[in-house]
ZAMARGU-4260 file (C-alpha; in steps of 0.2 Angstrom, whole numbers, plus 5000, padded with zeros to 4 digits):
<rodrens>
0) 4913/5018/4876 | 4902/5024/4890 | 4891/5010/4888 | 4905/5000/4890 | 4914/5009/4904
5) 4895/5010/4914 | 4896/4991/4912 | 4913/4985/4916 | 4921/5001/4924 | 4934/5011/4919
10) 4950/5001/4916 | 4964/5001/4931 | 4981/5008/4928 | 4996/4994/4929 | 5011/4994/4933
15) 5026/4981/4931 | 5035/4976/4943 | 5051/4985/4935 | 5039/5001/4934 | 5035/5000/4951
20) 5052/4998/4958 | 5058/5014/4949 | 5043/5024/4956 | 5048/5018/4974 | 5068/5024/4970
25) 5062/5041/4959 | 5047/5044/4960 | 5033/5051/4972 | 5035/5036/4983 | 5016/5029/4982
30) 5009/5017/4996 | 5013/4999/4992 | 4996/4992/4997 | 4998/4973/4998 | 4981/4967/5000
35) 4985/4947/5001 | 4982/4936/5018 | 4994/4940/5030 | 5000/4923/5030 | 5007/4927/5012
40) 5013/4944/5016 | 5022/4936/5028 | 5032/4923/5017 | 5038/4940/5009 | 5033/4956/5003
45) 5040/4973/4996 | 5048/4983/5008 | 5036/4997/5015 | 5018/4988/5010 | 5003/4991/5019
50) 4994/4974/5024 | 4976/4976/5022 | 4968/4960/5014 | 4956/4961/5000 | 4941/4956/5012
55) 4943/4973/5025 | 4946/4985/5010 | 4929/4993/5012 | 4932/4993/5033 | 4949/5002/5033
60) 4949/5013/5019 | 4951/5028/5029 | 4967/5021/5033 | 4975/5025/5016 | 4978/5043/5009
65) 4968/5049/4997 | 4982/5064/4990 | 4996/5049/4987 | 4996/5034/4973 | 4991/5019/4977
70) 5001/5002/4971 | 4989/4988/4974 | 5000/4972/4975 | 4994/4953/4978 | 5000/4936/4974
75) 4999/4934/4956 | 4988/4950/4951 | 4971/4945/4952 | 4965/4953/4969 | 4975/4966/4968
80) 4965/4970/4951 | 4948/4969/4962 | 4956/4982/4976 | 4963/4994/4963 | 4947/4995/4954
85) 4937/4996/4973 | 4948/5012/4977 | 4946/5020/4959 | 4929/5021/4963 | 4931/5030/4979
90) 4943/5042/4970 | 4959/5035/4975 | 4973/5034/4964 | 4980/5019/4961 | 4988/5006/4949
95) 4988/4989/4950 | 5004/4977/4950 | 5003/4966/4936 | 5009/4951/4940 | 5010/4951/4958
100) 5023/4945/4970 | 5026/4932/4957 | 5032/4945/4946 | 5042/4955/4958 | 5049/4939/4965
105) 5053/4935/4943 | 5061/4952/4942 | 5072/4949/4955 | 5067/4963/4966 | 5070/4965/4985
110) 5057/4954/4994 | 5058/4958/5014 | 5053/4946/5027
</rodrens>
């Protein structure tokens, strides 16, 4: 398994959408990091996000907390993977949204314009 986790890293934690949307009512409230174009984040996003754009992770990540989870959210879940696994390595912890806004948006979940 080390071999393995050298080579590909250590998997991500996910989150569904449903899972997500409990944490933000119950749980420890972790920063909703929405890391799509703000073009797209503004079309809609979850209420609370952080915009910060796959491309200026590495630039502002002194701008997110390192003692509070961190929900990486995109479009349909593919970015959001990239970021979640960018933070992890800088000892962040995060989950990553499966499914994206396409899934919040399925789940019929608040989207906030």
């Amino acid at each position: 398994m080390s071999f393995l986790s050298n080579l590909f890293g250590t998997p991500t934690p996910k989150l569904t959408a449903a899972e997500l949307s409990e944490k933000m009512k119950f749980g420890k409230h972790p920063l909703v990091l929405d890391v799509r174009q703000p073009e797209e984040f503004q079309q809609g996003h979850i209420s609370g996000a952080k915009l910060i754009p796959l491309g200026e992770i590495h630039k502002r990540m002194k701008e997110l907390p390192k003692g509070r989870e961190i929900v990486c959210v995109c479009a349909s879940g593919s970015r959001s993977s990239s970021a979640a696994k960018t933070l992890a390595k800088e000892g962040f912890t995060v989950f990553d949204m499966q499914g994206g806004m396409i899934a919040w948006r399925r789940a019929k979940l608040p989207v906030q314009k």
